[in-house]
C-alpha positions as CSV (number, residue, x, y, z in Angstrom):
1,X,73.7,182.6,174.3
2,X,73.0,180.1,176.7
3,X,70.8,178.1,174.6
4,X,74.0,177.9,172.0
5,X,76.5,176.9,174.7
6,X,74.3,174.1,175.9
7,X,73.6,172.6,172.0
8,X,77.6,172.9,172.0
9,X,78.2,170.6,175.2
10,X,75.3,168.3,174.1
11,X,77.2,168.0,170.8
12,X,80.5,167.4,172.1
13,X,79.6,164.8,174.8
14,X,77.7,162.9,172.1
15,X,80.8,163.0,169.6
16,X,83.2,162.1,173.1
17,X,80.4,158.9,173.4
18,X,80.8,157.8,169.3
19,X,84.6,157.7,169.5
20,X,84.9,155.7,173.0
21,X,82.1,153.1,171.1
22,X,84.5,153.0,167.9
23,X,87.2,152.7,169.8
24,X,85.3,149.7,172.0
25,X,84.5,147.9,168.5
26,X,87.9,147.9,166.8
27,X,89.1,146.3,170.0
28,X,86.7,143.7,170.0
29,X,87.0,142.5,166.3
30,X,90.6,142.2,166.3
31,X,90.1,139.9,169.3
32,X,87.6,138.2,167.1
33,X,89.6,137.7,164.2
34,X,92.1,136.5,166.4
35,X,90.6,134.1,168.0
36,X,89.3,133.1,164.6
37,X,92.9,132.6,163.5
38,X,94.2,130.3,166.5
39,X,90.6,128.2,165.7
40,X,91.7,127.2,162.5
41,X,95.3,126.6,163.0
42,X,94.6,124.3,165.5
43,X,92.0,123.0,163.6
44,X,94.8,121.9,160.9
45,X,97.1,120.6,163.0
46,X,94.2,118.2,164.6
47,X,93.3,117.6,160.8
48,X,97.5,117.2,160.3
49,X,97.9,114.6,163.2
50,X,94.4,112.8,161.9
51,X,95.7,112.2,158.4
52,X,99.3,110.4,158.2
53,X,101.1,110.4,154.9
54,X,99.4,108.1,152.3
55,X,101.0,105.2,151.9
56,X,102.2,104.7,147.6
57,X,104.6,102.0,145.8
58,X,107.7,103.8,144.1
59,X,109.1,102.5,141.0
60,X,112.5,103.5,139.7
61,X,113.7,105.6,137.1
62,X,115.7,103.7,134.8
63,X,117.9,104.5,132.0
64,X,117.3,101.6,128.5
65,X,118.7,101.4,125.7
66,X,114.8,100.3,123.6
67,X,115.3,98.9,120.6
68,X,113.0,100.8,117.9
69,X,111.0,98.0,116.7
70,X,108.4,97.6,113.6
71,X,105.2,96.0,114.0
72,X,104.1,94.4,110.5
73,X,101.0,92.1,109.2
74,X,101.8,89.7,107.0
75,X,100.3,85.8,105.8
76,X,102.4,82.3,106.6
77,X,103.3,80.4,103.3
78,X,105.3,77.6,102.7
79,X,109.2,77.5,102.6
80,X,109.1,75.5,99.7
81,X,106.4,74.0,97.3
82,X,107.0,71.8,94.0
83,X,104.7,70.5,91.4
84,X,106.5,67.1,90.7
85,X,106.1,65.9,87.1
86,X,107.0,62.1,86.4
87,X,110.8,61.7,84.9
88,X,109.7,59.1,82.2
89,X,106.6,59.5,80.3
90,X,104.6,56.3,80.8
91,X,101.1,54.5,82.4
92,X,100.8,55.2,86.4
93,X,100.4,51.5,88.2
94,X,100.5,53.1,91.9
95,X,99.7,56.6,93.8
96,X,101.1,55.6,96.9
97,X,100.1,58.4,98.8
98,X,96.8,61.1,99.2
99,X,96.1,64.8,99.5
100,X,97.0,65.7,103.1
101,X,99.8,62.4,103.9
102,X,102.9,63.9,105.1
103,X,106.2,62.1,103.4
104,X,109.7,61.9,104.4
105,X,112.5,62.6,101.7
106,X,113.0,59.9,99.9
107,X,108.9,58.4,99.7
108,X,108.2,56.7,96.9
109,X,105.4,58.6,95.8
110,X,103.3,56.9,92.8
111,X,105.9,54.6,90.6
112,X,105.0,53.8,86.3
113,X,104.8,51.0,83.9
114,X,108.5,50.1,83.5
115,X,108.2,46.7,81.9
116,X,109.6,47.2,78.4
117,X,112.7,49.2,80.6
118,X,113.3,45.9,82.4
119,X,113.8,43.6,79.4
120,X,116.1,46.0,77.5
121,X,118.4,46.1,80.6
122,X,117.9,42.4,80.6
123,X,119.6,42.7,76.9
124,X,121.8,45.0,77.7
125,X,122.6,42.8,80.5
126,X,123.7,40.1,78.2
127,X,125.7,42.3,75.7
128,X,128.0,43.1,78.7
129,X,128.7,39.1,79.3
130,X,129.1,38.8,75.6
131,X,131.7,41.9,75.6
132,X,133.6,40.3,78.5
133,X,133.7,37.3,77.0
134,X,135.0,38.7,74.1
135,X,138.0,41.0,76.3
136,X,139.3,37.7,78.2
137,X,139.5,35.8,74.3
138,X,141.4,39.1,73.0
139,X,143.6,39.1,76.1
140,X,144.4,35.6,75.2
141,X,145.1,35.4,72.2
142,X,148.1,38.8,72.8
143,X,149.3,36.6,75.5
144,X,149.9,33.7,73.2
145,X,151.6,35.6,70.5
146,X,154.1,37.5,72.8
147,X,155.0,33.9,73.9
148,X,155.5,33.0,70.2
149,X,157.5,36.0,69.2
150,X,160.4,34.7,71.8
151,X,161.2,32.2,69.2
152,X,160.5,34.7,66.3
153,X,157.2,32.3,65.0
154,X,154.8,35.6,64.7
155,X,155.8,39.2,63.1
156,X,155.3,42.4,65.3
157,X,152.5,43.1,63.3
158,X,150.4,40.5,64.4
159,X,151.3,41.3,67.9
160,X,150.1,45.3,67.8
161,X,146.8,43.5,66.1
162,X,146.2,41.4,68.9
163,X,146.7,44.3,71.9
164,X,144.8,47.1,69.5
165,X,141.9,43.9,69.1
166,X,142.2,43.9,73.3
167,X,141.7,47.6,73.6
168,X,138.9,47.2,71.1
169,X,137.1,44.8,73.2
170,X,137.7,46.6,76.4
171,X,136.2,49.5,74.8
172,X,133.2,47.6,74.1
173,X,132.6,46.5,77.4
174,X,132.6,49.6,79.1
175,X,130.1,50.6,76.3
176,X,128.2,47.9,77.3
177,X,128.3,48.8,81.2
178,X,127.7,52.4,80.4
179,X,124.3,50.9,78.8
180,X,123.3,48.7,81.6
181,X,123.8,52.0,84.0
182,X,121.1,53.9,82.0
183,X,118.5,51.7,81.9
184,X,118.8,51.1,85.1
185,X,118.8,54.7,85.5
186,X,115.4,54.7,83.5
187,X,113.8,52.1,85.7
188,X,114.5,54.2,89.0
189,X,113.0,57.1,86.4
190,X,109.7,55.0,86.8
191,X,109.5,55.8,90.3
192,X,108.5,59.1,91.8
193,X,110.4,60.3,95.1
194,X,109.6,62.7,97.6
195,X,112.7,65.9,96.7
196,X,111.9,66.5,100.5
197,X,109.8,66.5,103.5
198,X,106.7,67.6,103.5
199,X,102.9,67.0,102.9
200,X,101.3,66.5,99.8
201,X,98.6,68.8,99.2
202,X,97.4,68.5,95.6
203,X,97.2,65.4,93.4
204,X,96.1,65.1,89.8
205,X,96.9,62.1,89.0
206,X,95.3,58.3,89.5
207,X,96.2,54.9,88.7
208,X,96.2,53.5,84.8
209,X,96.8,57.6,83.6
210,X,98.7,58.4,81.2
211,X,101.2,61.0,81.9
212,X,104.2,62.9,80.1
213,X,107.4,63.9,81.6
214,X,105.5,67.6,82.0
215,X,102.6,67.2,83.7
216,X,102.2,68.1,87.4
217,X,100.9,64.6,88.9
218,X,101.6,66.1,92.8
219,X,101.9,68.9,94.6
220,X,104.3,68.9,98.2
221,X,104.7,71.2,100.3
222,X,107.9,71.6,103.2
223,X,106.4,72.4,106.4
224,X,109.6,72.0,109.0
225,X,110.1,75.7,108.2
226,X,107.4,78.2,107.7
227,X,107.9,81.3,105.8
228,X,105.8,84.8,106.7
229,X,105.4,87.4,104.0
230,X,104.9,90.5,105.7
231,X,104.9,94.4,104.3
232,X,106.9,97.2,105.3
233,X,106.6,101.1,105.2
234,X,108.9,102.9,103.2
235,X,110.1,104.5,106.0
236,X,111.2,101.3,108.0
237,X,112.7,99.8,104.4
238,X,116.0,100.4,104.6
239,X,116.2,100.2,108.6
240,X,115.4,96.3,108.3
241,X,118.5,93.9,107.4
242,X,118.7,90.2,106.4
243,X,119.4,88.4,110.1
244,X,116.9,90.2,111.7
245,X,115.5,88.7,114.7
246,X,111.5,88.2,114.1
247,X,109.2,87.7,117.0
248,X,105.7,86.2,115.1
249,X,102.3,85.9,116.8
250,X,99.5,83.9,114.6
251,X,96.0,84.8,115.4
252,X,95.2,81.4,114.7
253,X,97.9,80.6,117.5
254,X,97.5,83.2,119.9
255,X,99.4,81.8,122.9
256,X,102.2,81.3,121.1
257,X,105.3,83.2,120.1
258,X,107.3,82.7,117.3
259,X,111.0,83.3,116.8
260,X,112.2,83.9,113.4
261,X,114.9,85.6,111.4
262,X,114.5,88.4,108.4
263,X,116.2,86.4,105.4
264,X,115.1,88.8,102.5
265,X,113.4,92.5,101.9
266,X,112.4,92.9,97.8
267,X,112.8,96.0,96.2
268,X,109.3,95.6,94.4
269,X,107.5,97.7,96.4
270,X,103.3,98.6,95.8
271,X,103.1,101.8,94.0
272,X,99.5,102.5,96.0
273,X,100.6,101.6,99.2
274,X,104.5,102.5,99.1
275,X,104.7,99.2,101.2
276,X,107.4,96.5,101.0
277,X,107.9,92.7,100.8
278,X,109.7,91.1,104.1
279,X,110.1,87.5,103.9
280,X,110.9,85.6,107.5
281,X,111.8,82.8,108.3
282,X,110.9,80.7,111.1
283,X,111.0,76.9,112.2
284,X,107.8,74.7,112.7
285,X,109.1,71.7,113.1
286,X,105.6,70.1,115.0
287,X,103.9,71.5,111.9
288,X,101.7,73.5,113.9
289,X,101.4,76.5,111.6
290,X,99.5,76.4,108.5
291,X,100.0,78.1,104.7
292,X,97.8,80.7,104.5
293,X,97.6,81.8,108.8
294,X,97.3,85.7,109.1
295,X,100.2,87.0,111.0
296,X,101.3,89.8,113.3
297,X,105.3,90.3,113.1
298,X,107.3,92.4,115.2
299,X,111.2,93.2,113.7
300,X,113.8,95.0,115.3
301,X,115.0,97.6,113.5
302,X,118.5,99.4,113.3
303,X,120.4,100.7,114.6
304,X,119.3,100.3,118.0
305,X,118.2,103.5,119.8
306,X,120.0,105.4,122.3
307,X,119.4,104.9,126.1
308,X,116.3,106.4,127.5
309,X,114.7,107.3,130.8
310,X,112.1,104.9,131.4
311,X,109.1,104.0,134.0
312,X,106.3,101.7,134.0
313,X,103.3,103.0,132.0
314,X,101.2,103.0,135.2
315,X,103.5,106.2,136.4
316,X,102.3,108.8,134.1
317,X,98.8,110.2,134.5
318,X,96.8,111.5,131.5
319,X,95.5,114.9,132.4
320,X,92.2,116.3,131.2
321,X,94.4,119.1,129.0
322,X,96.1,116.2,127.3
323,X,99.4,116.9,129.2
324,X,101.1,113.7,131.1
325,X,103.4,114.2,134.5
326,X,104.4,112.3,136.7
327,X,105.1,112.4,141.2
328,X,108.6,112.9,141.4
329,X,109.4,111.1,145.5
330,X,112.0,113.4,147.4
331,X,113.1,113.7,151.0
332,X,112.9,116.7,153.0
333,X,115.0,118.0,155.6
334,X,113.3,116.2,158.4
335,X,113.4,112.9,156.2
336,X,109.5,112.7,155.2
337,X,108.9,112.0,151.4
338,X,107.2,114.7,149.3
339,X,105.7,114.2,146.4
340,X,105.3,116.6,143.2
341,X,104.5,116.8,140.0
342,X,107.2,116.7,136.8
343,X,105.4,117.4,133.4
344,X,106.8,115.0,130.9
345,X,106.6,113.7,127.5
346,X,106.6,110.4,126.7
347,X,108.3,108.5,123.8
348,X,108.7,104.8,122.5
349,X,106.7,101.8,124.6
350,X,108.0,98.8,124.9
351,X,105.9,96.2,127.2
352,X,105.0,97.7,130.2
353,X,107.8,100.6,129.5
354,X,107.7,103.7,128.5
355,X,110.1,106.3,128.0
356,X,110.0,109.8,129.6
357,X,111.5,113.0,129.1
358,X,111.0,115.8,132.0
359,X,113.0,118.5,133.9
360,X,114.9,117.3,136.7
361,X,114.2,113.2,136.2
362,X,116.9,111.5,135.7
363,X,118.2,107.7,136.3
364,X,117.6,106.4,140.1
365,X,115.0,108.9,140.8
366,X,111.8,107.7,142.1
367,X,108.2,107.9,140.8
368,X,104.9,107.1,142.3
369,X,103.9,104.0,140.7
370,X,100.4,103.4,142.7
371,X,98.4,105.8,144.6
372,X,98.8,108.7,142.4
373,X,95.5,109.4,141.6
374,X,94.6,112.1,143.8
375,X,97.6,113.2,145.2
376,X,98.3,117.1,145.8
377,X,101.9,119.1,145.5
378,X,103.8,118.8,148.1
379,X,101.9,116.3,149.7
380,X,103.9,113.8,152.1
381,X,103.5,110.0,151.6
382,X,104.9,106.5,152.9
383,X,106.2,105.0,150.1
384,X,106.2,101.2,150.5
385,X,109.2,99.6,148.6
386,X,110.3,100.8,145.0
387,X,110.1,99.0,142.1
388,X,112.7,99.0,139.2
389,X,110.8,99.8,135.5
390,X,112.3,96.2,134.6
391,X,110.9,94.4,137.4
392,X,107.6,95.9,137.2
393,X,107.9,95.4,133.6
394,X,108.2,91.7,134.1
395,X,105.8,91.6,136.6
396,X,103.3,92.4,134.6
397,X,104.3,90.3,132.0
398,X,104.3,87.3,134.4
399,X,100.6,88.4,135.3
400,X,99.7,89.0,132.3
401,X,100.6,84.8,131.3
402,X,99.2,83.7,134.5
């Protein structure tokens, strides 16, 4: 019995000494894990007053109206090209001009033979003298007879004979005249004149050659206006109208831009292709663009599209998923900028521009526009001062010439 009753103390003293070390422990790790806890707040806030906002440039949300545009490839060909034939048939004495020489309207171009045209105007020349001779001797012999018939020597026959014989004579000259006219006519008809301005690219002909009033002896070309041939999809062929501005880029000309207008669209479209003709337009008046240059058109198409919110392509970020965002700027209750992220998609480009769709954007908001690589939600940050899309827009463009 006594045994028992000291196992029994022995037992409860050692139980009384577990719980007091239990109860020692629990104590001592909430300490711990308290102390943990003030460690690491203050170890953010030392981290939060080491790391100010970082500093970004806004740019402003802007609502545009973008025109919907086409971009089109076509080839530069000339406004006008002629293969002149001679008017007369005859021998070629002169080419006054080569492949290459650029002529004014009006050039004399190569002239023919026109000897045998000169002496029959010099006879027809003659028969008009002879037929006004004969008109002043028929006018004077009616103006002697209407003298005589005041004292009733001559009969009113003779008198009608003598003003029908004027009118006879009259007519003659004019016959005459209208003779001298054409071969003069046929002389200038020896002579070939430039229709137009332009440059003279082809000739088939040289001096002492026959030719006939149908064979091509030059070829010109007008260069003062230069027309592009481009194609069109089927889909854009009935949004493009005659008056259309054109802006035209040549690839032979690369720093310079072209302004043109749309002056046809032909319904004879490619069966293979389902593309279009376009035919543009566009004035070259120091000749710098050549037939035959490859050429990259954009035209306007309508009607114009309704107004969009747009930013500078810089703003939206890529993600790896494929998804695009942009950092919406906002103020807080104390005044400091937050940044977060808007998912968005993105429609038409123009330029730097492009347009945006997202919850909560709309015109005047602001967007990070640099430093928004590795920004976090709800981060703060010193924005420096915000750009419109237009400005940035144009700055780039600016650069971009510089």
């Amino acid at each position: 019995m006594k045994l028992n009753a000291l196992v029994s103390a022995m037992s409860l003293n050692a139980a009384a000494t577990s719980s007091s070390a239990i109860k020692a422990h629990s104590k001592f790790g909430i300490r711990l894990s308290i102390a943990l806890l003030m460690l690491v707040l203050s170890t953010t806030a030392v981290r939060a007053q080491n790391n100010p906002p970082t500093a970004v440039t806004l740019a402003v949300v802007q609502a545009q109206t973008l025109i919907n545009q086409a971009q089109l490839l076509g080839t530069s060909e000339s406004h006008r090209a002629s293969s002149l034939s001679a008017r007369v048939a005859g021998i070629v004495t002169q080419v006054l001009v080569d492949v290459g020489q650029e002529v004014e309207q009006g050039d004399v171009l190569l002239t023919l033979d026109d000897e045998l045209a000169r002496l029959d105007l010099e006879a027809a020349q003659a028969r008009v003298s002879e037929a006004e001779a004969r008109v002043r001797d028929a006018i004077r012999v009616r103006n002697e007879l209407r003298r005589l018939q005041q004292g009733k020597h001559v009969s009113q026959t003779e008198i009608d004979s003598a003003i029908a014989q004027v009118e006879i004579s009259q007519a003659a000259l004019r016959g005459s005249r209208a003779e001298v006219a054409r071969l003069e006519e046929v002389i200038r008809r020896h002579q070939l004149p430039a229709p137009y301005a332009g440059m003279v690219v082809n000739k088939n002909v040289e001096a002492g050659q026959w030719v006939d009033r149908d064979d091509a002896t030059l070829v010109l070309m007008s260069l003062d206006t230069i027309r592009v041939r481009a194609t069109v999809s089927q889909r854009d062929f009935a949004l493009i109208g005659n008056g259309l501005s054109a802006q035209v880029r040549f690839d032979a000309l690369p720093e310079q831009l072209f302004t043109g207008r749309v002056v046809a669209r032909v319904a004879a479209g490619d069966a293979r292709t389902r593309t279009f003709p376009v035919l543009i337009d566009l004035p070259n008046p120091d000749h710098s663009v050549a037939p035959g240059m490859s050429a990259r058109v954009r035209v306007g198409l309508s009607p114009a599209a309704k107004p969009v919110l747009v930013v500078p392509r810089d703003a939206v970020i890529i993600k790896s998923d494929g998804t695009r965002q942009v950092w919406h700027v906002s103020q807080d209750d104390q005044g400091d900028y937050i940044a977060r992220p808007v998912q968005v998609e993105t429609g038409q480009a123009k330029g730097e521009l492009i347009a945006v769709q997202g919850v909560g954007l709309s015109d005047g908001d602001k967007v990070v526009l640099l430093g928004n690589e590795n920004l976090k939600a709800g981060q703060k940050i010193m924005p420096a001062q915000a750009v419109s899309a237009k400005d940035q827009a144009d700055a780039m463009v600016t650069g971009g010439a510089n």
